[in-house]
PDB file of N, CA, C and O in Angstrom:
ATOM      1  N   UNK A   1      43.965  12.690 -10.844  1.00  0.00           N
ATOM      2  CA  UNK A   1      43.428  11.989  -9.704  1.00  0.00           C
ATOM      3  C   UNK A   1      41.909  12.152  -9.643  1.00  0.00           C
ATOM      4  O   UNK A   1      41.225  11.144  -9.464  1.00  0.00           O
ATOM      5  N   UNK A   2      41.339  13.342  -9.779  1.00  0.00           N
ATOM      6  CA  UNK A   2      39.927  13.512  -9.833  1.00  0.00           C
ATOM      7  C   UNK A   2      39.095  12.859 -11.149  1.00  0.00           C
ATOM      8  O   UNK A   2      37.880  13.029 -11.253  1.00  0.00           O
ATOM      9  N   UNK A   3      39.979  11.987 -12.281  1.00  0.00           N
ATOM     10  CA  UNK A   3      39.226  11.636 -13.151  1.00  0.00           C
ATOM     11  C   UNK A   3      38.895   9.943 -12.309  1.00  0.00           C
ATOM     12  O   UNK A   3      37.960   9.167 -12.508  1.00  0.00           O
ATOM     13  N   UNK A   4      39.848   9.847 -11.536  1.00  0.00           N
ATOM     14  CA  UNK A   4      39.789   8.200 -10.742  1.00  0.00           C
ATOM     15  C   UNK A   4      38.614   8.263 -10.163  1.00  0.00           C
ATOM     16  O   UNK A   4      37.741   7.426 -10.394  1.00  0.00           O
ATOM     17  N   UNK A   5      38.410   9.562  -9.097  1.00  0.00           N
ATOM     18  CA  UNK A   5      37.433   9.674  -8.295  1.00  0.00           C
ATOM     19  C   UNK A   5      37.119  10.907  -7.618  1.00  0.00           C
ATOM     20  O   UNK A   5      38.029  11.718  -7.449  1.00  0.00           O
ATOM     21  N   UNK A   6      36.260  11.091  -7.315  1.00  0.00           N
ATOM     22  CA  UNK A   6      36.233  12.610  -6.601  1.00  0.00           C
ATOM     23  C   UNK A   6      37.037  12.604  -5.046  1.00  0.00           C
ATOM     24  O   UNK A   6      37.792  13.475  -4.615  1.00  0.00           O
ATOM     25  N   UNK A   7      36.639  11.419  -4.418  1.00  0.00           N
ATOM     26  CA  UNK A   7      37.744  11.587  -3.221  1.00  0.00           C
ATOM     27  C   UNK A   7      39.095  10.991  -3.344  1.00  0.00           C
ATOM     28  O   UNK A   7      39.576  10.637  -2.267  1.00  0.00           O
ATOM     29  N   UNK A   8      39.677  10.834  -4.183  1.00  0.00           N
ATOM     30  CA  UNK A   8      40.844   9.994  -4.787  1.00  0.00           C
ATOM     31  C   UNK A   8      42.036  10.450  -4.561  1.00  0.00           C
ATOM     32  O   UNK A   8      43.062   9.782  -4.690  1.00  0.00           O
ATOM     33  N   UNK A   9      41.953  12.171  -4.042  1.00  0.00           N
ATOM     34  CA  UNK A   9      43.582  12.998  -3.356  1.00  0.00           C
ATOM     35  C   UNK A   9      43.177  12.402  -2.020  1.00  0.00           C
ATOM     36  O   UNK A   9      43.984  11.572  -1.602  1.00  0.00           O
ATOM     37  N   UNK A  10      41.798  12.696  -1.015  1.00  0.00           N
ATOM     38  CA  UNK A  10      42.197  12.776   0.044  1.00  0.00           C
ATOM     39  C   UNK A  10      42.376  11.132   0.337  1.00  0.00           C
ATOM     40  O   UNK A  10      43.365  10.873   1.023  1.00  0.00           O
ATOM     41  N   UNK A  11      41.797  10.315   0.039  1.00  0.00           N
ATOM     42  CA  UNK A  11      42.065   8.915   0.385  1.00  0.00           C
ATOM     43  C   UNK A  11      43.754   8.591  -0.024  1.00  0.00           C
ATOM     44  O   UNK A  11      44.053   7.508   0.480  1.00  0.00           O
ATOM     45  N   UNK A  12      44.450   8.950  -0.470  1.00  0.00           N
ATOM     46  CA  UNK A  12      45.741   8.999  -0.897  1.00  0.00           C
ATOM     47  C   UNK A  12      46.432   9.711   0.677  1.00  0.00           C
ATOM     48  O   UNK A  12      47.202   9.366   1.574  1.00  0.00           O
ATOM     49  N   UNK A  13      45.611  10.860   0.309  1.00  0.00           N
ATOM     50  CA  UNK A  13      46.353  11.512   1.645  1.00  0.00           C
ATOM     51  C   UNK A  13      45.894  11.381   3.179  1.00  0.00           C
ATOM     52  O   UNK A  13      46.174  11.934   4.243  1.00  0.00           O
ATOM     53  N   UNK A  14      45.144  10.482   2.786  1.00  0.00           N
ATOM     54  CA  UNK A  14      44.803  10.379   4.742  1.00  0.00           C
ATOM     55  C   UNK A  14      45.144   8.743   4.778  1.00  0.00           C
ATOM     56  O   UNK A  14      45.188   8.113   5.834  1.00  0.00           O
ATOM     57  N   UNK A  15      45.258   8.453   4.134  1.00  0.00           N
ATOM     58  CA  UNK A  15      45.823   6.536   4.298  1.00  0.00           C
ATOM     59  C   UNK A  15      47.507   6.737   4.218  1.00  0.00           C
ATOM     60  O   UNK A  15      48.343   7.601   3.954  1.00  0.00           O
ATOM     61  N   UNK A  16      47.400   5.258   4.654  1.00  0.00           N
ATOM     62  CA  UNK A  16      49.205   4.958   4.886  1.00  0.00           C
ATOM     63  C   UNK A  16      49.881   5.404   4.172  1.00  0.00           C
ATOM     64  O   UNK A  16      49.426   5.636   3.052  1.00  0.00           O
ATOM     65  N   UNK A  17      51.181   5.713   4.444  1.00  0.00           N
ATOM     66  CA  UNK A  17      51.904   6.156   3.788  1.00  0.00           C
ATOM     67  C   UNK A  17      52.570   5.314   2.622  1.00  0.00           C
ATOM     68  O   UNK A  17      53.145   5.789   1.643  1.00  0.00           O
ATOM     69  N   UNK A  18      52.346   3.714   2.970  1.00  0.00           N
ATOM     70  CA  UNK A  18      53.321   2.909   1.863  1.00  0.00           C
ATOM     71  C   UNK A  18      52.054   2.897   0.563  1.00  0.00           C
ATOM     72  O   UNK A  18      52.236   2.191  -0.430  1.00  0.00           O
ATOM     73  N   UNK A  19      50.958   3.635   0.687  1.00  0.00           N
ATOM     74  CA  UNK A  19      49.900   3.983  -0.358  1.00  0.00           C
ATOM     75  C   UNK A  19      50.156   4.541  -1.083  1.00  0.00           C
ATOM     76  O   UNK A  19      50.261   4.212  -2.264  1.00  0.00           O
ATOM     77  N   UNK A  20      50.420   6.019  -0.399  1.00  0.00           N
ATOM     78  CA  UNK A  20      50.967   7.268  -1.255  1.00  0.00           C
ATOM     79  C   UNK A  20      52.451   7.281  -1.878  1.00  0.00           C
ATOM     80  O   UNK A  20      52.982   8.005  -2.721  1.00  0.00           O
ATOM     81  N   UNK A  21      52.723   6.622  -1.424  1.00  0.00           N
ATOM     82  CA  UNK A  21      54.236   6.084  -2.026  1.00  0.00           C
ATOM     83  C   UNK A  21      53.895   5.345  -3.241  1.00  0.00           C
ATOM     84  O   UNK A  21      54.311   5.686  -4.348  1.00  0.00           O
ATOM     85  N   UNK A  22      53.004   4.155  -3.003  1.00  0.00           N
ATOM     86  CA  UNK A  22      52.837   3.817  -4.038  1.00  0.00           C
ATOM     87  C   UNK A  22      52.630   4.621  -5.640  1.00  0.00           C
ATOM     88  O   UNK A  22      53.297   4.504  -6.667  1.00  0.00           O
ATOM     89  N   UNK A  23      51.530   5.380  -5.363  1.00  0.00           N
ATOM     90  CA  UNK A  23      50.620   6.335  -5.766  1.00  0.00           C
ATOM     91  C   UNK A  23      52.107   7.033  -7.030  1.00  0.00           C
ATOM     92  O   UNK A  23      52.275   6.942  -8.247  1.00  0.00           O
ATOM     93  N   UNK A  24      52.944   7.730  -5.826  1.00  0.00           N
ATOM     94  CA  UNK A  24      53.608   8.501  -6.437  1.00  0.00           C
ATOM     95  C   UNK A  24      54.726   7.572  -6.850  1.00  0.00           C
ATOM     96  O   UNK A  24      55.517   8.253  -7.503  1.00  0.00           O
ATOM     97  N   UNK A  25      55.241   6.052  -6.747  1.00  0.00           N
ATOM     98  CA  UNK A  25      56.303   5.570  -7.508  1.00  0.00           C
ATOM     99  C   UNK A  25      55.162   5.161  -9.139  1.00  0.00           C
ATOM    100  O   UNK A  25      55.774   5.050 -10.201  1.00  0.00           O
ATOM    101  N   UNK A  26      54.004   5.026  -9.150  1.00  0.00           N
ATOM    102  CA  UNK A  26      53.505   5.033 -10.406  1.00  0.00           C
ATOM    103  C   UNK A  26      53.739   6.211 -11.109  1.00  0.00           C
ATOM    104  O   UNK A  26      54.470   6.257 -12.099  1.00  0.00           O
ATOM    105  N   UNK A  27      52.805   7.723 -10.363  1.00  0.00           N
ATOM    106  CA  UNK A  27      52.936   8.564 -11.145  1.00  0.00           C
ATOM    107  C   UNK A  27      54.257   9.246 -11.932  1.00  0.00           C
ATOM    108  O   UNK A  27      54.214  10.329 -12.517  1.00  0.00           O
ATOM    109  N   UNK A  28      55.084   8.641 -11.855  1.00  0.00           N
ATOM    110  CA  UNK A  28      56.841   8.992 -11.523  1.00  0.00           C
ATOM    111  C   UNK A  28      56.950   8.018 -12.843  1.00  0.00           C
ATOM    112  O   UNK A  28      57.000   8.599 -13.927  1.00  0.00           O
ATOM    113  N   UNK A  29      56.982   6.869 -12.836  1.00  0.00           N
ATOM    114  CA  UNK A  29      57.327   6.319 -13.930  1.00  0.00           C
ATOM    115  C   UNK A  29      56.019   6.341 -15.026  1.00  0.00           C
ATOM    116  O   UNK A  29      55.864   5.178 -15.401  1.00  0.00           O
ATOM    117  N   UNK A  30      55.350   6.943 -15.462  1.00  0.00           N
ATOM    118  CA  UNK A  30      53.851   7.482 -15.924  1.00  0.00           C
ATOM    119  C   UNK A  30      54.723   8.117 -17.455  1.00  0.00           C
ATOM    120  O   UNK A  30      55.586   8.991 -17.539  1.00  0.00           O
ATOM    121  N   UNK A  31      54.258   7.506 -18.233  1.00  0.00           N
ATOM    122  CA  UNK A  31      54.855   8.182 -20.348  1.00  0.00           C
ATOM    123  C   UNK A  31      54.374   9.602 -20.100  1.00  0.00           C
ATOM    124  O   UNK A  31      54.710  10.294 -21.061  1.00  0.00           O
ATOM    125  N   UNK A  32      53.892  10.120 -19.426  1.00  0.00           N
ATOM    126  CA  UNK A  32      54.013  11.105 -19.606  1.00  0.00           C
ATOM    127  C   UNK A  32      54.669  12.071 -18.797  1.00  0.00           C
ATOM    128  O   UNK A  32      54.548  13.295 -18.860  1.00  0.00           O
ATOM    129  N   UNK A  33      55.434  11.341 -17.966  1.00  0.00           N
ATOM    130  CA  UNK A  33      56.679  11.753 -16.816  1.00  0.00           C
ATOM    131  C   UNK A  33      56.167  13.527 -16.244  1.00  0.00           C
ATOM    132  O   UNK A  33      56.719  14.555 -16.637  1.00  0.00           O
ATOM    133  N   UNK A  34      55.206  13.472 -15.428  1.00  0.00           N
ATOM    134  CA  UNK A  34      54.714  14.707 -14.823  1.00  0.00           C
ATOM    135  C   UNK A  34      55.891  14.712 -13.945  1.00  0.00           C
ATOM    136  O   UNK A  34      56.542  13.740 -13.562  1.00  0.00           O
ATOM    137  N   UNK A  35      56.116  16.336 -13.608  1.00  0.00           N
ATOM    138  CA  UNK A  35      57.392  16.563 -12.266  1.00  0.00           C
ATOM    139  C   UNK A  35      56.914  16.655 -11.086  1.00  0.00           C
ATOM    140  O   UNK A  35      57.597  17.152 -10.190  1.00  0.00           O
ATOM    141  N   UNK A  36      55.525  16.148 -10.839  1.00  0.00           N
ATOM    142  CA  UNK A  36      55.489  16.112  -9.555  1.00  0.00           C
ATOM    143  C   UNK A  36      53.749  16.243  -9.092  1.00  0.00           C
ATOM    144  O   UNK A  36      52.958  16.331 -10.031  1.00  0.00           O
ATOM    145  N   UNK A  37      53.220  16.254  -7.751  1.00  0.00           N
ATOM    146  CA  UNK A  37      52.192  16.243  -7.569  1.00  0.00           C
ATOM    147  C   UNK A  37      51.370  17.102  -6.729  1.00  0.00           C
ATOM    148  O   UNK A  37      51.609  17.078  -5.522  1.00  0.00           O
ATOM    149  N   UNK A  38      50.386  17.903  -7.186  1.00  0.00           N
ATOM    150  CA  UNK A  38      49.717  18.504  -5.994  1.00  0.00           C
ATOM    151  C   UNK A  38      48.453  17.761  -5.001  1.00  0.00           C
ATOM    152  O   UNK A  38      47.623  17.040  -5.556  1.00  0.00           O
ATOM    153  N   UNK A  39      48.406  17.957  -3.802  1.00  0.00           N
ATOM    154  CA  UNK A  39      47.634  17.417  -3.026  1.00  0.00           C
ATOM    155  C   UNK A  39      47.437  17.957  -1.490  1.00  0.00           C
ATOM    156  O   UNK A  39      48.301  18.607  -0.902  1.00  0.00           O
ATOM    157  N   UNK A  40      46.525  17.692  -1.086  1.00  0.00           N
ATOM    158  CA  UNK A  40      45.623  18.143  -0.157  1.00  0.00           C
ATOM    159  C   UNK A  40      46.702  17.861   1.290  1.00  0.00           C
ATOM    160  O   UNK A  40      47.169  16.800   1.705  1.00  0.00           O
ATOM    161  N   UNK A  41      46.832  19.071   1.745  1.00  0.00           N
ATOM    162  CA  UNK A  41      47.932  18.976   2.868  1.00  0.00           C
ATOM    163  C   UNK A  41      47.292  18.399   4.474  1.00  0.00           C
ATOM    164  O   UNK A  41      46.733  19.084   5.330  1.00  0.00           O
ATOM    165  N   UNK A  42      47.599  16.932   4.507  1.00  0.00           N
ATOM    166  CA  UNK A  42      46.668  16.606   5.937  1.00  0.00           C
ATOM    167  C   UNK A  42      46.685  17.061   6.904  1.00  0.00           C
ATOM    168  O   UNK A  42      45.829  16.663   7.693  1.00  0.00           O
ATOM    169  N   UNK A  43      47.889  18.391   7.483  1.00  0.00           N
ATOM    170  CA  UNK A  43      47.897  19.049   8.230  1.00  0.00           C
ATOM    171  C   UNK A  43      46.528  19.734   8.500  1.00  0.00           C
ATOM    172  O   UNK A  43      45.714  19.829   9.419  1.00  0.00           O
ATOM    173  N   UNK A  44      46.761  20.318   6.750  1.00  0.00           N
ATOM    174  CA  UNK A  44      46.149  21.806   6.538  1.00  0.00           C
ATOM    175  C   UNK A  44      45.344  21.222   5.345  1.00  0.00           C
ATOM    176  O   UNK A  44      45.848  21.118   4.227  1.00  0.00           O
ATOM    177  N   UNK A  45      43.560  20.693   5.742  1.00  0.00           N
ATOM    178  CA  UNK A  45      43.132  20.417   4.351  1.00  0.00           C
ATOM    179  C   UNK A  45      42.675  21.499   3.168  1.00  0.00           C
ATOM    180  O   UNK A  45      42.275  21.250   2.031  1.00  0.00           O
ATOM    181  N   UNK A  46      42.895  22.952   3.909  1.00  0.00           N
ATOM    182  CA  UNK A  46      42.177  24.038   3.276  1.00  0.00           C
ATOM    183  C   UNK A  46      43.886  24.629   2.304  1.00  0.00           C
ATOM    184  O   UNK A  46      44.003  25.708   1.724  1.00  0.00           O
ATOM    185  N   UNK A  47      44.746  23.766   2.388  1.00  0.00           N
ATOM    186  CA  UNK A  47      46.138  23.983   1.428  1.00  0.00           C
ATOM    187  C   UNK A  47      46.608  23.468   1.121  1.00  0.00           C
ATOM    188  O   UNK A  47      46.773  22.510   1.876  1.00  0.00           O
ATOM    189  N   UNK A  48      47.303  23.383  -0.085  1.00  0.00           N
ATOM    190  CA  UNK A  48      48.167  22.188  -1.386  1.00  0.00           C
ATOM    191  C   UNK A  48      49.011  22.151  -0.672  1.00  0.00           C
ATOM    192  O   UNK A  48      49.392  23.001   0.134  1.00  0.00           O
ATOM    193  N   UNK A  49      49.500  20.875  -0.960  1.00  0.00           N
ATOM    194  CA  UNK A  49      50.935  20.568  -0.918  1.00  0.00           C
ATOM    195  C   UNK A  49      51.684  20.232  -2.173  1.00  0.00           C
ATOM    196  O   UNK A  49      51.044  19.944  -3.185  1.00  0.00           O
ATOM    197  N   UNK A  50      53.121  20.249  -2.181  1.00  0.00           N
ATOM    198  CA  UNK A  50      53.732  19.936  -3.038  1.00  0.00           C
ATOM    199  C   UNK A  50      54.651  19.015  -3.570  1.00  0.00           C
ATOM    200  O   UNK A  50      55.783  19.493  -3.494  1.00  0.00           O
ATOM    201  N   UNK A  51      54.642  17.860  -4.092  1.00  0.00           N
ATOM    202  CA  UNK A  51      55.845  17.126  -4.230  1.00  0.00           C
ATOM    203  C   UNK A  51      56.158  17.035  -5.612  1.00  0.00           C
ATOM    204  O   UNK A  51      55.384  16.821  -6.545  1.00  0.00           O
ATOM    205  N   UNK A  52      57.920  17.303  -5.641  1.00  0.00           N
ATOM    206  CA  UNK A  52      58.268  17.216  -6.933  1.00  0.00           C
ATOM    207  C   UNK A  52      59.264  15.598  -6.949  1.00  0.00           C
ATOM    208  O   UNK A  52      59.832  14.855  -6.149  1.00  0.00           O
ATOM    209  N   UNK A  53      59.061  15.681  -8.065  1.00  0.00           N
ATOM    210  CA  UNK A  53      60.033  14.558  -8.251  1.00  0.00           C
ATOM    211  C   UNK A  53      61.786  14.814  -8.908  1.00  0.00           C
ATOM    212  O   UNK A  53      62.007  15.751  -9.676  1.00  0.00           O
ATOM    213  N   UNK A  54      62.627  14.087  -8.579  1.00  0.00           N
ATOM    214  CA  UNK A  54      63.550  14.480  -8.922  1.00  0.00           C
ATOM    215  C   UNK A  54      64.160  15.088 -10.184  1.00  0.00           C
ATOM    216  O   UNK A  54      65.226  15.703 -10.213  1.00  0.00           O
ATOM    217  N   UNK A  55      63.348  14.839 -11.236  1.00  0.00           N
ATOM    218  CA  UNK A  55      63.333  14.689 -12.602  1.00  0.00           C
ATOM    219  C   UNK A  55      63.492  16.582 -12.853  1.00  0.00           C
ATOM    220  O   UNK A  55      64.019  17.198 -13.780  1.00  0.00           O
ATOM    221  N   UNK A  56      62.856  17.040 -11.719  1.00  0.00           N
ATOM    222  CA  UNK A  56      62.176  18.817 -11.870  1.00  0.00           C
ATOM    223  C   UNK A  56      63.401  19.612 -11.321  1.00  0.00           C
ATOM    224  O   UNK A  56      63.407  20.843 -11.340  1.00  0.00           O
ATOM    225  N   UNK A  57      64.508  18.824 -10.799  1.00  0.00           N
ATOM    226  CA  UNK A  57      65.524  19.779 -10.261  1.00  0.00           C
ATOM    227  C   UNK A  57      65.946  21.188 -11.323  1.00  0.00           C
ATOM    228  O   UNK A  57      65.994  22.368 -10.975  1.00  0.00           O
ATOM    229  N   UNK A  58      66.143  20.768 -12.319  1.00  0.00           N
ATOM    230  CA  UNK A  58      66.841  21.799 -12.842  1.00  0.00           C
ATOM    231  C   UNK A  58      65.827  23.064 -13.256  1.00  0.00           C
ATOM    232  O   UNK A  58      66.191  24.240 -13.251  1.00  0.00           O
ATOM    233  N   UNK A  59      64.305  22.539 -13.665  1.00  0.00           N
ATOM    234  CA  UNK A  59      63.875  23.766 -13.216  1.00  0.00           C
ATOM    235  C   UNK A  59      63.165  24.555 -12.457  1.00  0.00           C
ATOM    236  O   UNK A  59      62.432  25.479 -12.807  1.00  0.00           O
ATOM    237  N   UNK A  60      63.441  24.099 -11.217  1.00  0.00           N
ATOM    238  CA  UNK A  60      63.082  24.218 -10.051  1.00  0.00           C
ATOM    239  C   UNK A  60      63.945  25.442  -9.379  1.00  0.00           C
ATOM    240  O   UNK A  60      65.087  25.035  -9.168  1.00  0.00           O
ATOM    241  N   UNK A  61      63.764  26.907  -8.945  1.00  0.00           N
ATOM    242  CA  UNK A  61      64.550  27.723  -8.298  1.00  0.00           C
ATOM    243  C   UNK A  61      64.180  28.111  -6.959  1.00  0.00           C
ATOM    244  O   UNK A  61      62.989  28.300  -6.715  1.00  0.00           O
ATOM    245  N   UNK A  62      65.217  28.280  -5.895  1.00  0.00           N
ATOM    246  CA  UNK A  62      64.430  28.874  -4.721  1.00  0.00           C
ATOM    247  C   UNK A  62      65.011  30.089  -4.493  1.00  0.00           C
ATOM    248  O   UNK A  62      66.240  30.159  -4.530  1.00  0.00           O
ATOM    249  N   UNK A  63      64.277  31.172  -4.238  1.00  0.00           N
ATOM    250  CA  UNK A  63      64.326  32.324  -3.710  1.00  0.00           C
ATOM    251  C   UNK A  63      64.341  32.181  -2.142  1.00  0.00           C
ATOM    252  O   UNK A  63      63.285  31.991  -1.539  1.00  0.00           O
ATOM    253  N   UNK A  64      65.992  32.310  -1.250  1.00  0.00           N
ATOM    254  CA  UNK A  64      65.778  32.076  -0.108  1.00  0.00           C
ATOM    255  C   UNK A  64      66.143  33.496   0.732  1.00  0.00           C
ATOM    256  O   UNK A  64      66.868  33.568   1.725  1.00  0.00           O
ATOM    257  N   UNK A  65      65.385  34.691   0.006  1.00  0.00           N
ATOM    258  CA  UNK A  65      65.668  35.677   0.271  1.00  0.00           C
ATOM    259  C   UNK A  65      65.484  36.034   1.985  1.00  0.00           C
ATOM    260  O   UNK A  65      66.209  36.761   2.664  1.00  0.00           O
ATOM    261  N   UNK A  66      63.976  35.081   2.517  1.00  0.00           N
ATOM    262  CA  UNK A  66      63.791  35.027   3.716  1.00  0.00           C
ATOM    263  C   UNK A  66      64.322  34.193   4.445  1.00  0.00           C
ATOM    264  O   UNK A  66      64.790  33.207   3.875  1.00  0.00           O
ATOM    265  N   UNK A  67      64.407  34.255   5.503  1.00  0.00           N
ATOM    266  CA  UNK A  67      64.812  33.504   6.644  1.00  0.00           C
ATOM    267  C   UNK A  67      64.041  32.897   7.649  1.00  0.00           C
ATOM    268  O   UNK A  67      64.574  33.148   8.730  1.00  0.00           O
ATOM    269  N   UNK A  68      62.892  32.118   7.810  1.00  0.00           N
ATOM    270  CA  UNK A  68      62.110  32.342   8.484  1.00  0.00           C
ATOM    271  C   UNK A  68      62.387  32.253  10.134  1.00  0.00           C
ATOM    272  O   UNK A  68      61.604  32.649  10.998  1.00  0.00           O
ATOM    273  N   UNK A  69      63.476  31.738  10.319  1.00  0.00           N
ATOM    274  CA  UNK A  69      64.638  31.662  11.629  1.00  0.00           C
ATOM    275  C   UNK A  69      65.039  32.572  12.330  1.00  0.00           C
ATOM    276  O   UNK A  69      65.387  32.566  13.511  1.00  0.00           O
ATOM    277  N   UNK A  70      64.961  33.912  11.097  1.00  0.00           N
ATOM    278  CA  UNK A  70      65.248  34.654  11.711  1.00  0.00           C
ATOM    279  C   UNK A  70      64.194  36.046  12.116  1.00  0.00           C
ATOM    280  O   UNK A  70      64.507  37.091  12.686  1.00  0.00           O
ATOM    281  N   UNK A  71      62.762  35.574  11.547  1.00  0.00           N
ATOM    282  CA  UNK A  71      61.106  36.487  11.925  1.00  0.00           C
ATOM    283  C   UNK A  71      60.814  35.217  12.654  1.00  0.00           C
ATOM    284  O   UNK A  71      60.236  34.267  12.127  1.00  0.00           O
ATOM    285  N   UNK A  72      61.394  35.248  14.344  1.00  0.00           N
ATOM    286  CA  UNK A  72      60.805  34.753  15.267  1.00  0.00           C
ATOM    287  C   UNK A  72      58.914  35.334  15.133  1.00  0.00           C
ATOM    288  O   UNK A  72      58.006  34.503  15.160  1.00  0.00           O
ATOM    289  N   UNK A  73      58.779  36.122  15.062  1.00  0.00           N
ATOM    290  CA  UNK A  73      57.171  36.443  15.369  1.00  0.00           C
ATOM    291  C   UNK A  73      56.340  35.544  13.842  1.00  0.00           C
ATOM    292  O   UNK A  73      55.500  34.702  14.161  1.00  0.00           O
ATOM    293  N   UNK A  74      56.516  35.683  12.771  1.00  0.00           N
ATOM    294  CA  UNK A  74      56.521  35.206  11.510  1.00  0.00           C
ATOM    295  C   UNK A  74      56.505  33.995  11.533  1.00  0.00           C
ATOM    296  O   UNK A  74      55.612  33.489  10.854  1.00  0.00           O
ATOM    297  N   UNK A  75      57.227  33.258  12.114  1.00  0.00           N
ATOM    298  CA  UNK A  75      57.404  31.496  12.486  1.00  0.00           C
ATOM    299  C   UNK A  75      56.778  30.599  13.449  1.00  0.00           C
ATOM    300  O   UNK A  75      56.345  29.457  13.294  1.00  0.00           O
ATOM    301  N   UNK A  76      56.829  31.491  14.666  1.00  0.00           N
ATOM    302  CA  UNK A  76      55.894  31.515  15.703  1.00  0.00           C
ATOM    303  C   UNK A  76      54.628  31.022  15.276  1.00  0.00           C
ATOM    304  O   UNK A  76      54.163  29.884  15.338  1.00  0.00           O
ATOM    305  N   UNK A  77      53.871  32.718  14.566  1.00  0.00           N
ATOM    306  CA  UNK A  77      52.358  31.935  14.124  1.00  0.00           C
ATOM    307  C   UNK A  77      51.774  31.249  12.967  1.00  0.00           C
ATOM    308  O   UNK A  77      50.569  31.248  12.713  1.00  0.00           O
ATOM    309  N   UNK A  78      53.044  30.436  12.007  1.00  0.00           N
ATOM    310  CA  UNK A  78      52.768  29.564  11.297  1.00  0.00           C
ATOM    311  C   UNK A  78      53.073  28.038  12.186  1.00  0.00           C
ATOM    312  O   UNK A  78      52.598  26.970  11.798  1.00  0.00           O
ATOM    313  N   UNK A  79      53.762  28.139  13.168  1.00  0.00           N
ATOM    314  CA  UNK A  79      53.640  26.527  13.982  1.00  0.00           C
ATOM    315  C   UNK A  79      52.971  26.729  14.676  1.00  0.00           C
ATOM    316  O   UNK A  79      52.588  25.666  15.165  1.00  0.00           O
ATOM    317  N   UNK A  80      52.129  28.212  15.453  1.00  0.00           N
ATOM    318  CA  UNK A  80      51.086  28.180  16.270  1.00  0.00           C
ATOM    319  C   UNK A  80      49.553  27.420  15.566  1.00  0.00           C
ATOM    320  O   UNK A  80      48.753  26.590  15.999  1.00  0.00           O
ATOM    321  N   UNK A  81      49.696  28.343  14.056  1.00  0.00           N
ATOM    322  CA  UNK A  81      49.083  27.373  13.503  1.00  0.00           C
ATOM    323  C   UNK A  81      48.392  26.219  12.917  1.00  0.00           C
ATOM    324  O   UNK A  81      47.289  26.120  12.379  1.00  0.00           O
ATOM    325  N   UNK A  82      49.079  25.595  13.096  1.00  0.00           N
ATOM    326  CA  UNK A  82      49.787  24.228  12.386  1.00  0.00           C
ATOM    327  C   UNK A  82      49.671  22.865  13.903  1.00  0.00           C
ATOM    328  O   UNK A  82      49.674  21.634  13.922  1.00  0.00           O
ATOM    329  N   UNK A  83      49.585  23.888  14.920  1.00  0.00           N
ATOM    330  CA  UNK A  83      49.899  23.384  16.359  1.00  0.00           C
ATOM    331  C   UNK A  83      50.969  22.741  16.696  1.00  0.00           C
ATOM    332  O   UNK A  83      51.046  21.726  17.388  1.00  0.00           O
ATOM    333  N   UNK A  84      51.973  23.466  16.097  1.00  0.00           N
ATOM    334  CA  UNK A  84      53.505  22.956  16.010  1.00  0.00           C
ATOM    335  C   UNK A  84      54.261  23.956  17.084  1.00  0.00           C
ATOM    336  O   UNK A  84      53.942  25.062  17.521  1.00  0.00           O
ATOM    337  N   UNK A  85      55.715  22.859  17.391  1.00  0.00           N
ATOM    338  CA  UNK A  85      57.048  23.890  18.030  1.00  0.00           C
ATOM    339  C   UNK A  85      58.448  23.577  17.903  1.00  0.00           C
ATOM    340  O   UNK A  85      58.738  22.383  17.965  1.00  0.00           O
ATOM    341  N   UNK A  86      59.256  24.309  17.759  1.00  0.00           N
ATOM    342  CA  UNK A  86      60.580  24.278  17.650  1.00  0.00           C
ATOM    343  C   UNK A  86      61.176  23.831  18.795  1.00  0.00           C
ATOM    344  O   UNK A  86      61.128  24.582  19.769  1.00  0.00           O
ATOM    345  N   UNK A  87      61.801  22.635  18.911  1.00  0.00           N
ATOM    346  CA  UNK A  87      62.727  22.113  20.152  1.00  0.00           C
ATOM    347  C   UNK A  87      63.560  22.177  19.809  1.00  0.00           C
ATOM    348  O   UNK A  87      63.724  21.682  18.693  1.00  0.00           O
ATOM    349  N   UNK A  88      65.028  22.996  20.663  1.00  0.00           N
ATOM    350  CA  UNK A  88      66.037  22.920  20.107  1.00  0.00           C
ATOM    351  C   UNK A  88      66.588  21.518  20.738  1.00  0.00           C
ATOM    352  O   UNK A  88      67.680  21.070  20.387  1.00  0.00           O
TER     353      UNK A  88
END
């Protein structure tokens, strides 16, 4: 993306979404079939985000050793963060 342009993640990531869709139904069918994409989280521009594409399942593992459901204090100040909240 940075050989397109230097602002070429965040204009991806701060425009519409049927953009970035676009973006990523190219990079997806791309000869050189990458598993997925990093980019600038519009929440959070100071952190990546991640999208994989389906292609990466198998080697893809999650360690769901944590719970974050269950470190109420832990969860708390990542949506305090974020300026988020849990409605049940």
């Amino acid at each position: 993306m940075k050989r397109l342009s230097a602002d070429a993640d965040s204009r991806i990531g701060d425009g519409p979404l049927t953009v970035s869709q676009r973006w990523a139904a190219m990079h997806w069918a791309h000869p050189d079939q990458p598993d997925g994409l990093i980019y600038l989280a519009r929440n959070a521009p100071d952190h990546r985000s991640l999208a994989l594409f389906d292609r990466a399942a198998d080697a893809v593992a999650a360690d769901c050793a944590e719970n974050l459901l269950l470190d109420w204090a832990r969860l708390g100040s990542i949506l305090e963060h974020f300026g988020c909240a849990v409605i049940p």
